[in-house]
C-alpha positions as CSV (number, residue, x, y, z in Angstrom):
1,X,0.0,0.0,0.0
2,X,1.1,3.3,-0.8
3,X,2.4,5.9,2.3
4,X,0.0,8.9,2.1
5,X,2.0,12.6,1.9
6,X,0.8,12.7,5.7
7,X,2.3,9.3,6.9
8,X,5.6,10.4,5.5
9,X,5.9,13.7,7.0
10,X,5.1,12.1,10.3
11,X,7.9,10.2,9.9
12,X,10.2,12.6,9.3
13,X,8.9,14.5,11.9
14,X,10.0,11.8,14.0
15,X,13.6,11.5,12.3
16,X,16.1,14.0,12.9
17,X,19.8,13.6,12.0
18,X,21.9,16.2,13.2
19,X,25.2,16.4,11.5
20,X,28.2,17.6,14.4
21,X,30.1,19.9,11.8
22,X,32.5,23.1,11.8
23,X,33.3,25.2,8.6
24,X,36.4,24.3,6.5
25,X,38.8,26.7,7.4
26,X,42.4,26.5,7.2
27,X,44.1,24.8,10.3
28,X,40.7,24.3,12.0
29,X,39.4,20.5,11.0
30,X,41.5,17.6,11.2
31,X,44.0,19.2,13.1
32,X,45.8,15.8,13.8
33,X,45.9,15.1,9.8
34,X,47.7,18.1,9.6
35,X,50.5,17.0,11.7
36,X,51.6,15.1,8.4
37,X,49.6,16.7,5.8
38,X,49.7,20.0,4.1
39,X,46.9,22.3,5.8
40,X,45.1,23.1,2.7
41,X,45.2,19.9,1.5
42,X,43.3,18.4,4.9
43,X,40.8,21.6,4.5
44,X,40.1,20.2,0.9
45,X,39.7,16.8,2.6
46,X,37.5,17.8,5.3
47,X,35.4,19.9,2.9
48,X,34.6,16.7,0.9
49,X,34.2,14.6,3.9
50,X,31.5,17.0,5.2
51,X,29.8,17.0,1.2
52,X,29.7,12.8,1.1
53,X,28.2,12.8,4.5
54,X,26.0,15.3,3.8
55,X,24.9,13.0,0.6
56,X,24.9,10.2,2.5
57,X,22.4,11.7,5.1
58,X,20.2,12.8,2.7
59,X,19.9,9.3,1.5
60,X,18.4,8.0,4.3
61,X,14.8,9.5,3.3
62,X,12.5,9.8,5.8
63,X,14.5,12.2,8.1
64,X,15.3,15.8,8.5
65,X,18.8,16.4,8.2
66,X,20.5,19.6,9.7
67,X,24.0,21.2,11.1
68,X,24.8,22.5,14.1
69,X,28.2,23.9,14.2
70,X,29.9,26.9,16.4
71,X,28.0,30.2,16.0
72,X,31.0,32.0,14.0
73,X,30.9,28.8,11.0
74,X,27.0,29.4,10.0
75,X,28.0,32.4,7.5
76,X,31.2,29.8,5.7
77,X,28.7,27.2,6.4
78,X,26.2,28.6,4.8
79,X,28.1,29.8,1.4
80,X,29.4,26.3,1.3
81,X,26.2,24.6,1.6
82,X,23.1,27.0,0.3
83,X,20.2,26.4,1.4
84,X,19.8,22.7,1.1
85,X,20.2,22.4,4.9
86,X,18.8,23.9,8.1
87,X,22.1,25.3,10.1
88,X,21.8,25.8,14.1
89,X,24.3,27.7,15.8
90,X,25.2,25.3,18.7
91,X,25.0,27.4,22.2
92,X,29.2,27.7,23.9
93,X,32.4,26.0,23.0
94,X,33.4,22.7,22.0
95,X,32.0,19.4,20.9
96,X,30.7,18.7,24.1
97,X,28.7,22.4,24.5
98,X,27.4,21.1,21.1
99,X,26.1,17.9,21.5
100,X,24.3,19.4,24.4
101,X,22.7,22.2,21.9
102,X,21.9,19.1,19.2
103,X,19.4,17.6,21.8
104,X,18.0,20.7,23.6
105,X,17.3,22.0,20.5
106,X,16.1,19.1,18.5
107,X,14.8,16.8,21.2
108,X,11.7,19.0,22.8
109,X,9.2,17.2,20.8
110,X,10.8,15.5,17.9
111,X,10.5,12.5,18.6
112,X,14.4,10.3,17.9
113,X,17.2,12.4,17.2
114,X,20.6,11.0,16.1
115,X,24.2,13.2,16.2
116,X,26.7,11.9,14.2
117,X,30.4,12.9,12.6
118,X,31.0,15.6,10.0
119,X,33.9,12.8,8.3
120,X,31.5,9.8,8.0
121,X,30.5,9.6,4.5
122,X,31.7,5.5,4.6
123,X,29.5,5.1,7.5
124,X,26.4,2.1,6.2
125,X,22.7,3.5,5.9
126,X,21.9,0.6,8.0
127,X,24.0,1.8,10.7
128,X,21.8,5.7,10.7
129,X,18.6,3.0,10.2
130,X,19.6,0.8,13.1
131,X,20.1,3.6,15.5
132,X,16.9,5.3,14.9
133,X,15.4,1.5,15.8
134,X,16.9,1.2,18.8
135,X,15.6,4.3,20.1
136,X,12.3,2.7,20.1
137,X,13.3,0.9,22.9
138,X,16.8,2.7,24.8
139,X,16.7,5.8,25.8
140,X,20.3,6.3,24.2
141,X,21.8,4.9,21.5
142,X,25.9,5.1,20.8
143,X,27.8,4.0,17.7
144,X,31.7,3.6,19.3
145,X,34.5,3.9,17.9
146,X,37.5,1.5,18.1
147,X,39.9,3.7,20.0
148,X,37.3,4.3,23.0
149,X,35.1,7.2,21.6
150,X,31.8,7.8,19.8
151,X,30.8,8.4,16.4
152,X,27.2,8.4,16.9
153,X,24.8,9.5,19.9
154,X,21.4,9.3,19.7
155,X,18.1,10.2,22.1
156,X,14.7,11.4,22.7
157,X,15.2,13.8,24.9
158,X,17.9,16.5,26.4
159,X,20.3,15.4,29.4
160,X,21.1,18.9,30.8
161,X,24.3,16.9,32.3
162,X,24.9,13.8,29.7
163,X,28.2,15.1,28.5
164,X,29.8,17.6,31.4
165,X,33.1,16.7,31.6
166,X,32.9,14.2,28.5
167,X,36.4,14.1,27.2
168,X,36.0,14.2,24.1
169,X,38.7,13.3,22.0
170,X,40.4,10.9,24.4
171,X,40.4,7.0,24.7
172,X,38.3,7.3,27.8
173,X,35.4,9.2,26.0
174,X,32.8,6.3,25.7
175,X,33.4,5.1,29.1
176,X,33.2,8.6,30.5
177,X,29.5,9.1,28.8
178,X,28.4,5.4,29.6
179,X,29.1,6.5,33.6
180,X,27.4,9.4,33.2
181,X,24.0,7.4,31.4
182,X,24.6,4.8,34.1
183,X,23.9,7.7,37.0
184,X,21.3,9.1,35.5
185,X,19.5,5.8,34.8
186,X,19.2,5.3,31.1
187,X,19.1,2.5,29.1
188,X,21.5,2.4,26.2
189,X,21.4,0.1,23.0
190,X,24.9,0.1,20.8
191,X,25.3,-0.2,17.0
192,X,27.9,-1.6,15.5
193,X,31.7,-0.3,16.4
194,X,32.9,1.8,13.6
195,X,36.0,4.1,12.7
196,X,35.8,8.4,11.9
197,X,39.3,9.7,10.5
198,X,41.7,11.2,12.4
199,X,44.7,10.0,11.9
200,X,46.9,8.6,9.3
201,X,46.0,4.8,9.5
202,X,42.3,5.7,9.3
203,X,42.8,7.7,5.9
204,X,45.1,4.4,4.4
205,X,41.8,2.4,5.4
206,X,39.2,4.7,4.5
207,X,41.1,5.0,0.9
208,X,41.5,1.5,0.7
209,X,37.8,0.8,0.8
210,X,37.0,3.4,-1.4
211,X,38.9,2.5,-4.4
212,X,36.5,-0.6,-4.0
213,X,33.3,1.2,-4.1
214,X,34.0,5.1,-4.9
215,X,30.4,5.6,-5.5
216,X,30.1,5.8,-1.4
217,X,31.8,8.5,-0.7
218,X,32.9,10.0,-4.2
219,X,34.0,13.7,-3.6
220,X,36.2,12.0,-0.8
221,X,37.2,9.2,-3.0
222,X,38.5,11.7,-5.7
223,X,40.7,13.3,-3.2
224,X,42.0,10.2,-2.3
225,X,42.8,9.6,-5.7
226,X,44.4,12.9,-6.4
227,X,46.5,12.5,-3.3
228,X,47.4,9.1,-3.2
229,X,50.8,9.8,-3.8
230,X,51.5,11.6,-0.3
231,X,49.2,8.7,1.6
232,X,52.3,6.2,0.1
233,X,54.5,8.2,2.3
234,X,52.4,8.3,5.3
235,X,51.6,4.2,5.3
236,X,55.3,3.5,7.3
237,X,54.7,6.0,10.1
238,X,50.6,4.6,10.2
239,X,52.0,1.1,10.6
240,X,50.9,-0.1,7.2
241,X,52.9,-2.5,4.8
């Protein structure tokens, strides 16, 4: 049976993914890229990171998709991006102050609403699918990464204190939040453990897996391409053969 037009904007009412994102600017993303990468070369790489995931949100159907990035990226932001997206200014500093601002703005009558990475255009649909299940059931939902963080957070409602003192960007993050979800009583269901890119090793892999299926992720998977030759040079320091 066919969905009527008002099924369907029911359930994108009830689907909101919220894309964690800052504005490409020179020496601002990917900062620990740049330690062996030219800077404009990582902004390039960020910029088409941010594009693919964009796409690959928007492939998800059913679901609003928006941005919420620090107040002083909406005007670059914008430019970049037109007006194929709704950009929120997230409310103080840092990824923590914004994940906070993704739920108290998003949350309030919503219905499920899922944060992910601005660099996960490789990430499955069925991952973005499987977390908006679970949140028929959990109270949170996490996606973690293999060196101890988060690439995904999901919810239906704001947790003025979910991610005080979250440590982001250390190998403690995840267990930090789960403590936190623990205290305040919430049940928490788990997709599957993923990668973002942030270092070296996670570009050799993401590139290797593109050259497989470009189609994924193809404004990334042309800058992989077109810099293939400085990712040789990286693969001793990142371990790789």
């Amino acid at each position: 049976m066919e969905s009527s037009p008002n099924h369907l904007l029911s359930a994108e009412r009830d689907r909101t993914l919220v894309i964690m994102a800052k504005a490409p600017k020179l020496g601002m993303v990917k900062t620990r890229l740049a330690e062996c990468l030219p800077q404009s070369v990582v902004t390039e790489l960020y910029r088409c990171l941010l594009e693919d995931t964009m796409s690959l949100a928007r492939s998800l159907g059913s679901a609003e998709v928006a941005i919420m990035c620090p107040a002083s990226d909406i005007e670059d932001l914008a430019q970049l991006l037109g007006d194929t997206v709704r950009i929120v200014p997230q409310q103080g500093q840092g990824l923590a102050a914004g994940l906070t601002s993704v739920f108290s703005h998003f949350a309030v009558g919503r219905g499920r609403v899922i944060a992910f990475n601005s660099d996960s255009p490789h990430l499955p649909t069925t991952i973005l699918e499987s977390a908006f299940d679970l949140l028929d059931t959990h109270d949170l939902v996490l996606g973690p990464t293999q060196d101890g963080g988060y690439y995904l957070i999901g919810a239906k409602a704001a947790y003025a204190t979910l991610f005080d003192n979250d440590g982001m960007g250390t190998t403690s993050a995840l267990e930090a939040l789960l403590a936190r979800a623990h205290t305040l009583g919430l049940s928490i269901g788990f997709t599957d453990p993923f990668y973002d890119i942030d270092v070296a090793s996670d570009l050799i892999r993401l590139d290797a897996e593109l050259q497989l299926s470009p189609s994924r992720a193809p404004r990334t998977a042309a800058w992989l391409a077109q810099w293939r030759h400085l990712l040789a040079q990286l693969r001793p320091a990142a371990g790789e053969p």
